[in-house]
C-alpha positions in Angstrom: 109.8 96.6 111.9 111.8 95.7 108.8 115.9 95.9 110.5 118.0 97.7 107.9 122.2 97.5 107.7 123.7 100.7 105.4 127.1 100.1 104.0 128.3 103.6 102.5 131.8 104.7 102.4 131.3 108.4 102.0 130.3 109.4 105.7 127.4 112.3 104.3 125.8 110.2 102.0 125.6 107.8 105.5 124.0 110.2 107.4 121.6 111.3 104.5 120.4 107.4 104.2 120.1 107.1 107.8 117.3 109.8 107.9 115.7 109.0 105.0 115.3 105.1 105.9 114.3 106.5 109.5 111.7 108.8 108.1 109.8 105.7 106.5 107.8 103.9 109.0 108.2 100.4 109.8 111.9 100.4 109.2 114.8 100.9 111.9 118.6 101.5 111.3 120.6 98.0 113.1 123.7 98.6 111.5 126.2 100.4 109.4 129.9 99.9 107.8 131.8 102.0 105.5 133.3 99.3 103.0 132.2 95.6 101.6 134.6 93.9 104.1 132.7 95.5 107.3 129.4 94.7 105.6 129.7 91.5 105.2 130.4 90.8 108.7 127.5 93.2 109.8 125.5 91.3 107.5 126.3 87.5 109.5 126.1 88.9 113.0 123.3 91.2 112.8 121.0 89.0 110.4 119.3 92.2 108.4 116.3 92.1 106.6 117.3 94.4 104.1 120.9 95.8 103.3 121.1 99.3 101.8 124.9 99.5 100.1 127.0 101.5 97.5 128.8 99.9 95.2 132.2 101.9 94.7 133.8 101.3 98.7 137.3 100.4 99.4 138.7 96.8 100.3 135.4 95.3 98.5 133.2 96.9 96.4 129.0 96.7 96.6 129.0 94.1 93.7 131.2 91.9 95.4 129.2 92.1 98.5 126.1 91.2 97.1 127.4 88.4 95.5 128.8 86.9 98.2 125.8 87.6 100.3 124.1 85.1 97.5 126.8 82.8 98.0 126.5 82.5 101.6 122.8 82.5 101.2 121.8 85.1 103.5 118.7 86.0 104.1 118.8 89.2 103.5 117.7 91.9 101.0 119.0 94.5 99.0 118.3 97.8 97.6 121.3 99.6 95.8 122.3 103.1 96.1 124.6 104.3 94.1 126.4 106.5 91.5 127.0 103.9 88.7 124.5 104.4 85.9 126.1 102.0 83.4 124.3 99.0 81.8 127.1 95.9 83.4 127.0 97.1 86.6 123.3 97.9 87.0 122.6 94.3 85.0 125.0 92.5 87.8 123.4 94.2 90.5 120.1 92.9 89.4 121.2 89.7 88.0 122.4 88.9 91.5 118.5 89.9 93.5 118.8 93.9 93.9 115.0 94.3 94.8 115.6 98.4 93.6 118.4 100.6 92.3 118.6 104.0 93.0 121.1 106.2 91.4 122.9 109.4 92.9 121.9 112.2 93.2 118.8 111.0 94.9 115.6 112.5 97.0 113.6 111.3 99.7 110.8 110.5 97.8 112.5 107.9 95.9 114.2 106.1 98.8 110.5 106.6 100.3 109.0 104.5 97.5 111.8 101.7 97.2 110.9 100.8 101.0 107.2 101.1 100.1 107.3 98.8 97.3 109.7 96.4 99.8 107.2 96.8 102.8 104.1 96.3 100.5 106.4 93.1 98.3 107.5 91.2 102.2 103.8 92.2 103.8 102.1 90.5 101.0 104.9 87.1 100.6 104.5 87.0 104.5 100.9 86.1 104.6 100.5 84.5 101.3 101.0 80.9 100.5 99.9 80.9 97.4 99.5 83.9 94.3 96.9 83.9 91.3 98.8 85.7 88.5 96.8 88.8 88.6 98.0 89.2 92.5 101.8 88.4 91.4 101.9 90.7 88.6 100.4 93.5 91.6 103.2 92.7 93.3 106.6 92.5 90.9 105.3 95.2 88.4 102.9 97.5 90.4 100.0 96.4 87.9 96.6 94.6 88.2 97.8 92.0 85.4 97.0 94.0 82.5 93.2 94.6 83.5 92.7 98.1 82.1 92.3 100.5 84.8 89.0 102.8 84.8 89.4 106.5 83.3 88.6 108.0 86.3 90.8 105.5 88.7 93.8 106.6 86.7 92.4 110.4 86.6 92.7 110.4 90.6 95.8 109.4 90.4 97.2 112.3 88.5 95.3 114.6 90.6 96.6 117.0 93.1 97.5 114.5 96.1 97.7 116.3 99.8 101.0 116.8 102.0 101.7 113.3 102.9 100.0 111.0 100.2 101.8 109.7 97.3 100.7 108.5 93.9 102.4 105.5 93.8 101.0 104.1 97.0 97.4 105.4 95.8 97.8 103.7 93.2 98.7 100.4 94.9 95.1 101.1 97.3 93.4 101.4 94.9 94.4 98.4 92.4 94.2 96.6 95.5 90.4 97.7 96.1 89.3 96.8 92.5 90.4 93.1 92.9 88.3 93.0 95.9 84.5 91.7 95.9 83.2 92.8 99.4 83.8 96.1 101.4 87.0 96.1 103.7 88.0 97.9 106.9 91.1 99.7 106.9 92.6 97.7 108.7 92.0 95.1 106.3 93.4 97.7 103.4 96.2 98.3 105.2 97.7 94.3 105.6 96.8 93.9 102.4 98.6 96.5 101.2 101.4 96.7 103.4 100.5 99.8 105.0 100.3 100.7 108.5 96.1 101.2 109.6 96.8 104.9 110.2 98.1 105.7 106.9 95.6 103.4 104.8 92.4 105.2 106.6 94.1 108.4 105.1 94.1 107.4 101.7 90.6 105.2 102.2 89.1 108.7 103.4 90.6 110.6 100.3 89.2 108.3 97.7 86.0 108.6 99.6 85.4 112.6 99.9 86.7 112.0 95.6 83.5 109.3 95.4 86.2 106.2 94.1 85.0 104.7 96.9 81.7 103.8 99.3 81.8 104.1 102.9 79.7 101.9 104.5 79.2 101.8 108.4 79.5 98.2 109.9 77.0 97.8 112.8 78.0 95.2 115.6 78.0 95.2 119.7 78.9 97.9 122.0 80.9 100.2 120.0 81.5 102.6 117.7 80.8 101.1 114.2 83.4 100.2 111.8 84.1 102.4 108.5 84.2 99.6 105.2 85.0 100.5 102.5 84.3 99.4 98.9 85.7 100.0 95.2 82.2 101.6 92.8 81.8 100.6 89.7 81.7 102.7 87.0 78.4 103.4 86.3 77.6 104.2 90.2 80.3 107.1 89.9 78.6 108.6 87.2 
């Protein structure tokens, strides 16, 4: 569980990022304060790994928190959420580690895909202790490095996904599946991707009943066999 502190002034907006960030799993609400100067002290005693704040809040503002976050060199996180759309401020916010920035009004679905992208980026620095290019540029950008992706890879992902499966995280499977050179589990899929086992079989089995990928059945002791699954080539699809 990734332990998340919210620092909001306005008490709806709040509540709205408490259910969002409690609707995503692997995440859990620690913390909250309604201004910079509360933050900051919620930040040192409760030791988040990720801080969701606002930037215009009484007493200290979101870009003064952030920075003194860095200064203090906490270990910790952050994704802004916020009404300021102008160039400075989102440049500061960055400049000074934002991982995402998220501009009001907002929907689920995008808070949904900055804690993806932050599961999938800590899942993957967590295990790793080294990165190839092609596996960094994955990770920052979302990309397999430049490698063109196959017409019908990035046909699937257009397509009509079902309730529950989103295009950006198919996306992520499946780059992660073409880099790969033997058949994986889905539990494999899923630490590699940053996804909990549950959700990965759901997108595995999707690609599968689409033909993107092979299912092959593992065979070992007493047991029911293990579902593999690998990335086909090209001309096996067609």
């Amino acid at each position: 569980m990734y332990r998340v502190v919210l620092i909001e002034d306005d008490p709806m907006v709040l509540e709205v990022n408490r259910q969002f960030v409690e609707r995503v799993p692997g995440f859990e609400i620690i913390g909250t304060a309604s201004n910079g100067i509360d933050g900051i002290e919620k930040v040192r005693d409760l030791k988040p790994d990720l801080v969701i704040l606002d930037i215009y809040m009484p007493g200290q503002n979101g870009t003064e928190l952030l920075q003194q976050i860095r200064n203090e060199q906490l270990n910790t996180d952050a994704i802004v959420i916020t009404a300021a759309n102008d160039i400075p401020t989102i440049q500061r916010m960055l400049h000074q580690g934002a991982v995402d920035y998220i501009m009001k009004p907002f929907k689920f679905e995008r808070v949904r895909e900055a804690l993806e992208n932050y599961r999938m980026m800590k899942s993957r620095l967590g295990k790793e202790s080294t990165l190839s290019q092609v596996e960094l540029d994955q990770l920052l950008h979302g990309n397999n490095g430049g490698e063109p992706i196959p017409e019908s890879a990035t046909f699937s992902v257009q397509m009509d996904l079902p309730k529950g499966l989103q295009a950006l995280t198919m996306k992520q499977v499946m780059l992660f599946l073409m880099q790969q050179h033997k058949s994986l589990s889905a539990e494999e899929v899923a630490e590699g991707v940053g996804l909990a086992r549950v959700t990965a079989r759901r997108y595995l089995d999707f690609l599968e009943k689409n033909k993107q990928v092979k299912l092959d059945l593992e065979y070992g002791g007493i047991g029911r066999p293990i579902n593999r699954y690998v990335w086909m080539a090209e001309d096996k699809r067609s």
